[in-house]
Legacy VTK file of the C-alpha trace (Angstrom):
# vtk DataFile Version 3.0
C-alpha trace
ASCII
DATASET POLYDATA
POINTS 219 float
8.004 64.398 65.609
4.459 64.515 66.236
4.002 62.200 68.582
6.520 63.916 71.002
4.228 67.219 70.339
0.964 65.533 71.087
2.801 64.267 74.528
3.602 67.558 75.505
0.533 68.905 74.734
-0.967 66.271 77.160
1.040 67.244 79.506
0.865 70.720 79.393
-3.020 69.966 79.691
-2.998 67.786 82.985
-0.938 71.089 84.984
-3.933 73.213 83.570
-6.807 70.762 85.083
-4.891 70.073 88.171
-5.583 73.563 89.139
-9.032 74.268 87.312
-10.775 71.392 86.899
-13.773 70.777 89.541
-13.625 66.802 89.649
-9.868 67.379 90.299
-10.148 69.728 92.827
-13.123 67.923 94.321
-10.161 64.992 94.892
-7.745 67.835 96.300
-9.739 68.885 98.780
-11.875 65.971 100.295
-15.192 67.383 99.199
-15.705 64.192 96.181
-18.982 62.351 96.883
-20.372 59.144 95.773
-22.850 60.273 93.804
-20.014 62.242 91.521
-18.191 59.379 91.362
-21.044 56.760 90.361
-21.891 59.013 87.646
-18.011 59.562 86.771
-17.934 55.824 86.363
-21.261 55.319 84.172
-20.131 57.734 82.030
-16.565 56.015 81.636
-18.134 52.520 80.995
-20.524 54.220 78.099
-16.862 55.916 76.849
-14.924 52.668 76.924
-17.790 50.655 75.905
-17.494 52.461 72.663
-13.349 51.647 72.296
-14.114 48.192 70.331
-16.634 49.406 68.319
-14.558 52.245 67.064
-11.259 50.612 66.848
-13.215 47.700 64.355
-14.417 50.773 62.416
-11.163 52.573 61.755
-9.441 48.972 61.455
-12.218 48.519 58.321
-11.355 52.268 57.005
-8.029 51.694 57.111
-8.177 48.499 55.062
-9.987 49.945 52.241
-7.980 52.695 52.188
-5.036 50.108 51.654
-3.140 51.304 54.648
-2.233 47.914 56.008
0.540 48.641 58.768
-2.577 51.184 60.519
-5.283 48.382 59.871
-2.526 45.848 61.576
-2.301 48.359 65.006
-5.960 48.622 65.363
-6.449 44.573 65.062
-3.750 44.211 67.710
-5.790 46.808 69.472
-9.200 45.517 69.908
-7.800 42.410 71.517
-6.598 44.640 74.162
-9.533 46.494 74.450
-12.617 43.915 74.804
-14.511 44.168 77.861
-12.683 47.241 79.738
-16.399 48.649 80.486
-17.193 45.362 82.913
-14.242 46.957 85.300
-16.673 50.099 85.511
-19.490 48.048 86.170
-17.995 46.183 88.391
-16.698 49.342 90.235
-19.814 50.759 90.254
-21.408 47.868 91.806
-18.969 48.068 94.621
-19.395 51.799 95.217
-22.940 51.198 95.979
-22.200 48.606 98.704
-20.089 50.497 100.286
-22.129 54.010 100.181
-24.482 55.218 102.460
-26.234 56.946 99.756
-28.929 55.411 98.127
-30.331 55.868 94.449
-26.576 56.787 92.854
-26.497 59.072 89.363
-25.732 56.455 86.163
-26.614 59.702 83.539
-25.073 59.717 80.617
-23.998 63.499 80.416
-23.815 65.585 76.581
-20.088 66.149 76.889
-19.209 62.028 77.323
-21.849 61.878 74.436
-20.308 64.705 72.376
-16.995 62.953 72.803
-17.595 59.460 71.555
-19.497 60.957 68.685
-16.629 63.124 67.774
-14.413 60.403 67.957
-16.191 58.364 65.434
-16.384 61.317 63.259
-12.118 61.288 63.589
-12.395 58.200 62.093
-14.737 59.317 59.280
-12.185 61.550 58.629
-9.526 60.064 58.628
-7.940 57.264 60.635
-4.932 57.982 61.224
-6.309 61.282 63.121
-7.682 58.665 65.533
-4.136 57.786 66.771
-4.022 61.129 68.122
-7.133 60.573 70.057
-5.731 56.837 71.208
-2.331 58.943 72.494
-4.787 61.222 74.326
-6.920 58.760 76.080
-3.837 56.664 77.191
-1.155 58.801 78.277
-3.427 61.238 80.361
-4.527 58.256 81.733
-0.716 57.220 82.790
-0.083 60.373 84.104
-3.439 61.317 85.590
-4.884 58.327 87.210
-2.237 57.146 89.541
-2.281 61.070 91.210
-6.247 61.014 91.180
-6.251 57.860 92.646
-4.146 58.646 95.680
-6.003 61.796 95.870
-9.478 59.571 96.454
-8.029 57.385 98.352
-6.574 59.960 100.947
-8.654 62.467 101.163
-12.006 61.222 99.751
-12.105 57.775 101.440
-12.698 55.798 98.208
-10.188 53.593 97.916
-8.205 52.265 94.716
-9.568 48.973 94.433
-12.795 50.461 93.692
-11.672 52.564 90.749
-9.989 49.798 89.194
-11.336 50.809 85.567
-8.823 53.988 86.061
-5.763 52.128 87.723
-5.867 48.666 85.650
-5.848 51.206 82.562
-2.632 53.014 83.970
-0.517 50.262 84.398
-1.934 48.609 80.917
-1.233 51.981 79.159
1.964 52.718 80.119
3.332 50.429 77.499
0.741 51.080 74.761
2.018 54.603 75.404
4.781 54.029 73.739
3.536 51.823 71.075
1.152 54.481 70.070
4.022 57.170 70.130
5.796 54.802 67.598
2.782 54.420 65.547
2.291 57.736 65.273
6.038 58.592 64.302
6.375 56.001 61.912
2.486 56.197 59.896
1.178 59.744 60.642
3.638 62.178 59.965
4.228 61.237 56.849
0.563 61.996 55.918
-0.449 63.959 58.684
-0.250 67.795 59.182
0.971 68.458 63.048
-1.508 70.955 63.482
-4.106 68.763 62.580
-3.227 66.116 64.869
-3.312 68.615 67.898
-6.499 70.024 66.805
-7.922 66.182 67.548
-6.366 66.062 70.557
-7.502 69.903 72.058
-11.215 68.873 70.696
-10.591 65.253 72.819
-9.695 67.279 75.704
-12.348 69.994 75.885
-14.970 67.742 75.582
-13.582 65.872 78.328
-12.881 68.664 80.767
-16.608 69.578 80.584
-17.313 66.401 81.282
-15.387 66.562 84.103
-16.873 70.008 85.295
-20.388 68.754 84.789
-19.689 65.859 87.198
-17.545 67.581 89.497
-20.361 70.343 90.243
-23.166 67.495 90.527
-24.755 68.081 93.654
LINES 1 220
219 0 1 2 3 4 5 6 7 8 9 10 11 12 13 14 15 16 17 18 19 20 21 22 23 24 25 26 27 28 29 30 31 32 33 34 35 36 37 38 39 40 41 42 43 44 45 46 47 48 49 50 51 52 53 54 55 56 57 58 59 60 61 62 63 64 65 66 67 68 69 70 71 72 73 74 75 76 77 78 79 80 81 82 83 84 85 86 87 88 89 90 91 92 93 94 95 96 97 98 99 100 101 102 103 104 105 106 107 108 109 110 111 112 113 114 115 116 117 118 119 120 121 122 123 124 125 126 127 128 129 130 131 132 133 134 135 136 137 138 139 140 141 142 143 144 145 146 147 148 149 150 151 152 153 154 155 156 157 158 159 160 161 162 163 164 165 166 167 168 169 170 171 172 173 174 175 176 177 178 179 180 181 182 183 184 185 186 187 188 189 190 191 192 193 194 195 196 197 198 199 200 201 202 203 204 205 206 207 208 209 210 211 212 213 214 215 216 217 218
């Protein structure tokens, strides 16, 4: 089924950043500033900002294109996803009290931009293709966030409670994990050519891993 693909594929994906990517690494070995991190979390708040906005579009898509059971998951969705950017806001607020550095990057970098415009060109698409991206943006954070987090916490000094846009989202997404896995199963593959499905999700990732490199080599 596809939805078991795409989770591999995710999977597969967080071993290859674990040893490549330079925000990861950064976390590994100590060396993650507050500067990288502000500008990690601006960049998140403009990404989540954007979840309403797109879910209302493909829930509208989806209704004229009489697929009702899609159009019913994405109105379910937006009430979950309202106001997840004031947890980045707030985080970032917090950062700044507690760094010594003053004047903290809030730049919204091309990949983040390339990434929610891509995403709303999914949707232009085709909607159901956006599930893919939904599966993407969840799981990873499941399985990502709780080992990034501990990895800030210990070796960075920055402790969870200030990233709380990552960890609320990893214990909130582990059940809309498997929602969206059922969603999937049950409305894409019928209509849905695998391939095409991963192609969302490898486009998802690489903008999102030079996202990550552009922050991780900020200086």
């Amino acid at each position: 089924m596809i939805g078991d693909l795409l989770k591999s594929e995710i999977e597969d994906r967080f071993e290859k950043i674990k040893t490549s990517s330079p925000l990861y690494l950064n976390a590994v070995d100590g060396t993650l500033t507050a500067k990288q991190i502000h500008q990690y979390l601006a960049n998140i708040r403009y990404l989540v900002s954007h979840t309403p906005i797109h879910l209302k579009r493909a829930l509208l898509l989806s209704r004229q294109r009489e697929q009702a059971a899609l159009a019913e998951f994405f109105a379910a969705k937006i009430e979950e996803e309202v106001g997840h950017d004031a947890w980045a806001e707030d985080d970032m607020k917090n950062l700044s009290r507690r760094s010594a550095e003053k004047d903290l990057p809030a730049e919204l970098v091309d990949p983040m931009r390339q990434l929610v415009e891509y995403i709303g060109q999914v949707i232009e698409r085709d909607p159901l293709l956006y599930l893919a991206y939904i599966l993407f943006s969840e799981y990873f954070t499941v399985i990502a966030g709780p080992q990034w987090l501990a990895l800030l916490e210990r070796n960075c000094g920055i402790p969870a409670s200030s990233m709380s846009v990552v960890g609320k989202h990893s214990e909130l997404d582990k059940e809309h994990t498997r929602e969206d896995i059922d969603v999937i199963d049950r409305l894409m593959s019928p209509g849905v050519k695998p391939d095409q499905a991963v192609e969302v999700l490898n486009r998802a990732f690489g903008f999102y891993e030079s996202f990550a490199a552009r922050v991780g080599s900020l200086s």
